[in-house]
C-alpha positions in Angstrom: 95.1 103.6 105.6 98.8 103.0 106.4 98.3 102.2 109.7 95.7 99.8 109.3 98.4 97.9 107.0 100.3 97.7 109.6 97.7 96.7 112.4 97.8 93.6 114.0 94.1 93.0 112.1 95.7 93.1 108.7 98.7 90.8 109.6 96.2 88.7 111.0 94.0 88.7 107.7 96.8 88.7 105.7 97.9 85.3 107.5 94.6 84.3 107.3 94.2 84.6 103.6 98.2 82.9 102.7 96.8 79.8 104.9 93.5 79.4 102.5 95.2 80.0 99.6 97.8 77.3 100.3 94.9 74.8 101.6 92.9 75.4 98.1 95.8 75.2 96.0 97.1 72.0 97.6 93.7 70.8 97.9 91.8 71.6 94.8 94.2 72.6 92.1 96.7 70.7 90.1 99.9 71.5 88.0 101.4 75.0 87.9 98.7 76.5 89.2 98.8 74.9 92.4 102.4 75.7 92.5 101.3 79.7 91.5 99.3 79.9 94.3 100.6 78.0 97.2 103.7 80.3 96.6 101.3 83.5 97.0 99.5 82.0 100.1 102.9 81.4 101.4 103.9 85.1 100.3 100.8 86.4 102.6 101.6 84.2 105.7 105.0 85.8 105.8 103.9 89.3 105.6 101.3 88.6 107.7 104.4 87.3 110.1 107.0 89.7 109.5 104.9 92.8 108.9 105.9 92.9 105.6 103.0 95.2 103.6 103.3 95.5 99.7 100.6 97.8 99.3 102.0 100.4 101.6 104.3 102.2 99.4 101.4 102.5 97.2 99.6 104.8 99.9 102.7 106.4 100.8 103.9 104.1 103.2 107.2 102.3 103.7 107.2 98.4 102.5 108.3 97.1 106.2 106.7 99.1 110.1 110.3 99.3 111.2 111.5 101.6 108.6 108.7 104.3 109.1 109.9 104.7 113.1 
């Protein structure tokens, strides 16, 4: 499971996933919730770009692919 976290897939999808929450929450939403959830979309793209996982440690993996070589 780990090292599907870490997979180019996942960054992908977590990319992916920031990009649409940012388009619905600038889009559709308005107030504080737009705010909420264009800064999680925004939270995804960079993980997504610096392989930055914060599930991992909760499958025994480290938070970042550098640390665990």
């Amino acid at each position: 499971m780990v090292d599907f976290l870490f997979s180019g897939t996942a960054r992908v999808i977590r990319a992916v996933i920031g990009a649409l929450l940012i388009f619905w929450a600038y889009h559709s939403l308005a107030g504080i919730g737009r705010d909420i959830i264009g800064i999680v979309g925004l939270i995804f793209v960079l993980s997504g770009l610096v392989n930055f996982c914060g599930l991992a440690p909760l499958f025994g993996g480290p938070f970042m692919r550098r640390a665990s070589k």
